[in-house]
N, C-alpha and C positions, 0 to 999 in steps of 0.2 A: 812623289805626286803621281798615283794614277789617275790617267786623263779619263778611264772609263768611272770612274767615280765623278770626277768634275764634271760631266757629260751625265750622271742621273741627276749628280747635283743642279742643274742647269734645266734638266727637262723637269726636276720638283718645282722647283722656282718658278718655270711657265707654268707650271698649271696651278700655281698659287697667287698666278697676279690680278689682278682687278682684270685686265685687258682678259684674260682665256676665262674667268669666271662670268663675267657678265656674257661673253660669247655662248659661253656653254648656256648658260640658264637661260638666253633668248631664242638659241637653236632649239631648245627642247620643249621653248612656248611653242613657234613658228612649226617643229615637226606634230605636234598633238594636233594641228589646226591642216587639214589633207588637202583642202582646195588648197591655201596659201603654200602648205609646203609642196605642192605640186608645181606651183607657179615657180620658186623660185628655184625648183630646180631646174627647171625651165628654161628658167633667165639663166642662169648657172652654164648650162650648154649651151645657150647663143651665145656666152660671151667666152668659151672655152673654145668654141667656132671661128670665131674671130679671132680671137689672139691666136690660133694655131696660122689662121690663113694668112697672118701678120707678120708671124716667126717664120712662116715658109715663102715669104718673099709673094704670095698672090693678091689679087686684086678681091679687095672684098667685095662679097654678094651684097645689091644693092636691095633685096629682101629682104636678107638677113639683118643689117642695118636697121632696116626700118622696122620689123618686128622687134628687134632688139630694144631700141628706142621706146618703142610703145608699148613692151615687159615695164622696160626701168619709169616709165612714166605711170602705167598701173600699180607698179609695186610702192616705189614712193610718196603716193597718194594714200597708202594706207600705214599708219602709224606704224604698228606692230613689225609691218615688213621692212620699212624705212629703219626703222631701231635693228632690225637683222644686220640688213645690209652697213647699216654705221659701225656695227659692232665688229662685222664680220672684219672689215676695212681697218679700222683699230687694232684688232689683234694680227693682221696678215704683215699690218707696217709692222709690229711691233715683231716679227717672228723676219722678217724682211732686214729690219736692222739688226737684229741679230748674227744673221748669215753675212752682212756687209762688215762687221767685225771680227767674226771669222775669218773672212775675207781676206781683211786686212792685214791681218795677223799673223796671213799664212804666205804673204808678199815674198819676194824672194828677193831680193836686188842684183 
């Protein structure tokens, strides 16, 4: 058994799933659209802001927060980007339990 086979085999199969294809085809409506895809890259780095300041033990900016909140409140309001963001969320679990089986797997006792 080579593992680096079982490991294309496994990144063929992510990009064959419903979860990476629907991502894909909705990233590439949301990036054609430049106001939207601007916004949500936006959103994107306040919340890459956050979760850094989160991981590094600081106090979050009470700006940032509220901007951030009212990204995710703009974007949700709009269909298209709402459907991004679910999608995005769907495949991130699904690539997330992935790595948690790995994980697992790799336990020592």
């Amino acid at each position: 058994m080579n593992i680096y086979d079982i490991a294309h085999n496994l990144a063929r199969a992510i990009r064959n799933s419903d979860e990476f294809k629907n991502y894909k085809a909705i990233k590439d409506e949301v990036t054609a659209v430049p106001e939207l895809n601007d916004m949500l890259v936006d959103f994107q780095q306040k919340q890459f802001q956050i979760q850094a300041a989160q991981l590094s033990g600081q106090e979050l900016d009470p700006e940032l927060m509220n901007n951030f909140q009212q990204s995710l409140q703009i974007l949700t309001s709009d269909p298209k980007a709402a459907e991004y963001l679910q999608a995005e969320m769907t495949f991130a679990t699904m690539i997330s339990d992935v790595y948690k089986i790995l994980e697992d797997a790799m336990k020592i006792d």
